[in-house]
C-alpha positions as CSV (number, residue, x, y, z in Angstrom):
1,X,49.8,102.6,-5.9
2,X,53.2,103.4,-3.9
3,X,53.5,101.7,-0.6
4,X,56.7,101.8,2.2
5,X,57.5,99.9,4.4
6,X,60.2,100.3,7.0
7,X,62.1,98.6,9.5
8,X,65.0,98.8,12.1
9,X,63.5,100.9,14.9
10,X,63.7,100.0,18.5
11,X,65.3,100.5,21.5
12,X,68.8,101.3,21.6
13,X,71.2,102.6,24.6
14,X,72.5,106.2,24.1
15,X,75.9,106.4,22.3
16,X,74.2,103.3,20.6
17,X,73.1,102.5,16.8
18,X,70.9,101.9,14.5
19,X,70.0,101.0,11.0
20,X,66.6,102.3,9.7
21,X,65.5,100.6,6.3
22,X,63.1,101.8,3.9
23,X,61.5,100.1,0.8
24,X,59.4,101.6,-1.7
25,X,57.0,99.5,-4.2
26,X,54.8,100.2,-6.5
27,X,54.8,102.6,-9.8
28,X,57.5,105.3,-9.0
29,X,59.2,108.1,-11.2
30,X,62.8,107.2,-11.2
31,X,63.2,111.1,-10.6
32,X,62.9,111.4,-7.4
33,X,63.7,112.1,-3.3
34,X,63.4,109.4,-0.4
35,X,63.9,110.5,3.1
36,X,63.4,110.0,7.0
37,X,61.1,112.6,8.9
38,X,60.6,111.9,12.7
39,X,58.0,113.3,15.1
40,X,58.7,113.3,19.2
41,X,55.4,113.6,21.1
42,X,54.1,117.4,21.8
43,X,56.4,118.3,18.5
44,X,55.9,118.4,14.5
45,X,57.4,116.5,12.2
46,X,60.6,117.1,10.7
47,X,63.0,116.6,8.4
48,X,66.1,114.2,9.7
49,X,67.4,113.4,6.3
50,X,66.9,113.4,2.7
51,X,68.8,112.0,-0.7
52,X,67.8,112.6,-4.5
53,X,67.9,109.7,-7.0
54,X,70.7,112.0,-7.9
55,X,72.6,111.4,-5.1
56,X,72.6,114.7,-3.0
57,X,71.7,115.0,0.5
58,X,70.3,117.0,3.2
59,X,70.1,116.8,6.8
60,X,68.8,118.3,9.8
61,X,72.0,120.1,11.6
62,X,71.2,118.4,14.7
63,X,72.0,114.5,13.1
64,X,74.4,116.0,11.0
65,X,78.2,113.7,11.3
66,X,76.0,111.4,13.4
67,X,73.7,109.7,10.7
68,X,74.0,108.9,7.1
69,X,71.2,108.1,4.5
70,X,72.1,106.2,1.4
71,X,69.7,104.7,-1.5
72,X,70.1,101.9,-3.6
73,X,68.1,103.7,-6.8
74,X,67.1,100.1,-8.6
75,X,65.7,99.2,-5.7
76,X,63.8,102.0,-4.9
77,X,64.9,101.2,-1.0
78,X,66.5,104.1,1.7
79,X,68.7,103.6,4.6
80,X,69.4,106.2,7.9
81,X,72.4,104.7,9.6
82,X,72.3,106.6,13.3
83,X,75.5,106.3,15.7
84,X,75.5,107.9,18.5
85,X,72.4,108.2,19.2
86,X,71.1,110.4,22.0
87,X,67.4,110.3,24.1
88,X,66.5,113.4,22.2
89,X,66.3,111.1,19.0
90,X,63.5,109.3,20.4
91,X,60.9,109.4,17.8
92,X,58.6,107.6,15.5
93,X,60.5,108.1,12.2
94,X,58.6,107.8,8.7
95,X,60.1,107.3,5.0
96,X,58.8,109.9,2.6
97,X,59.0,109.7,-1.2
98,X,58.3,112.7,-3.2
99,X,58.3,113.3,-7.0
100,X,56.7,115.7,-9.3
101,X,53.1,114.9,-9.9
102,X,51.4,115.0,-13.8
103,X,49.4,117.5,-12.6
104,X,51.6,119.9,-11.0
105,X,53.1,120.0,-7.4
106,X,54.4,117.1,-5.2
107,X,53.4,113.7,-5.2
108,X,54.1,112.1,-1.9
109,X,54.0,109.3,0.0
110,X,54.6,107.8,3.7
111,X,55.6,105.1,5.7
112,X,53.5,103.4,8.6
113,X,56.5,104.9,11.2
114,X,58.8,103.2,13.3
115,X,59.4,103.8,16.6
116,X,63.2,104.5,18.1
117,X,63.4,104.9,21.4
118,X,67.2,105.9,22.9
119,X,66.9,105.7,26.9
120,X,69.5,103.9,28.8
């Protein structure tokens, strides 16, 4: 069984910062992609940022030069550093893992969420 758990939300002043943290345990493919997803109330979730075990990344153009996500691989842990943050990044944000299942498709797996709130 996979389980995440993540910390490092709360409430931060815009122009502020934070430092999401994401840890993954369990039996996981070492081939793999670890991200942040967030979800503002009356909207769907989305992608805010994603890295490969390889190393290559992907964010959502609205966090892009603002946050940075980074993975310690033999740790199986994710991080989402936000600067300058702005109210529109309030959220509860989640930490995916995905890898190729035996059986074909996507395994994946979430986080419980954390809440950020930026409001001054």
């Amino acid at each position: 069984q996979v389980q995440l758990v993540e910390s490092g939300g709360g409430l931060v002043q815009p122009g502020g910062s934070l430092r999401l943290s994401c840890a993954a345990s369990g039996s996981i493919f070492s081939i793999n992609t670890m991200g942040w997803y967030r979800q503002a109330p009356g909207k769907q979730r989305e992608l805010v940022a994603a890295i490969t075990s390889g190393g290559d990344t992907n964010y959502a153009d609205s966090v892009k030069g603002r946050f940075t996500i980074s993975r310690a691989n033999a740790k199986n842990t994710v991080d989402l550093q936000m600067n300058s943050l702005k109210p529109e990044d309030t959220a509860v944000y989640y930490c995916n893992l995905a890898y190729p299942s035996p059986y074909g498709g996507l395994s994946d797996y979430w986080g419980q969420g954390t809440q950020v709130i930026v409001s001054s």
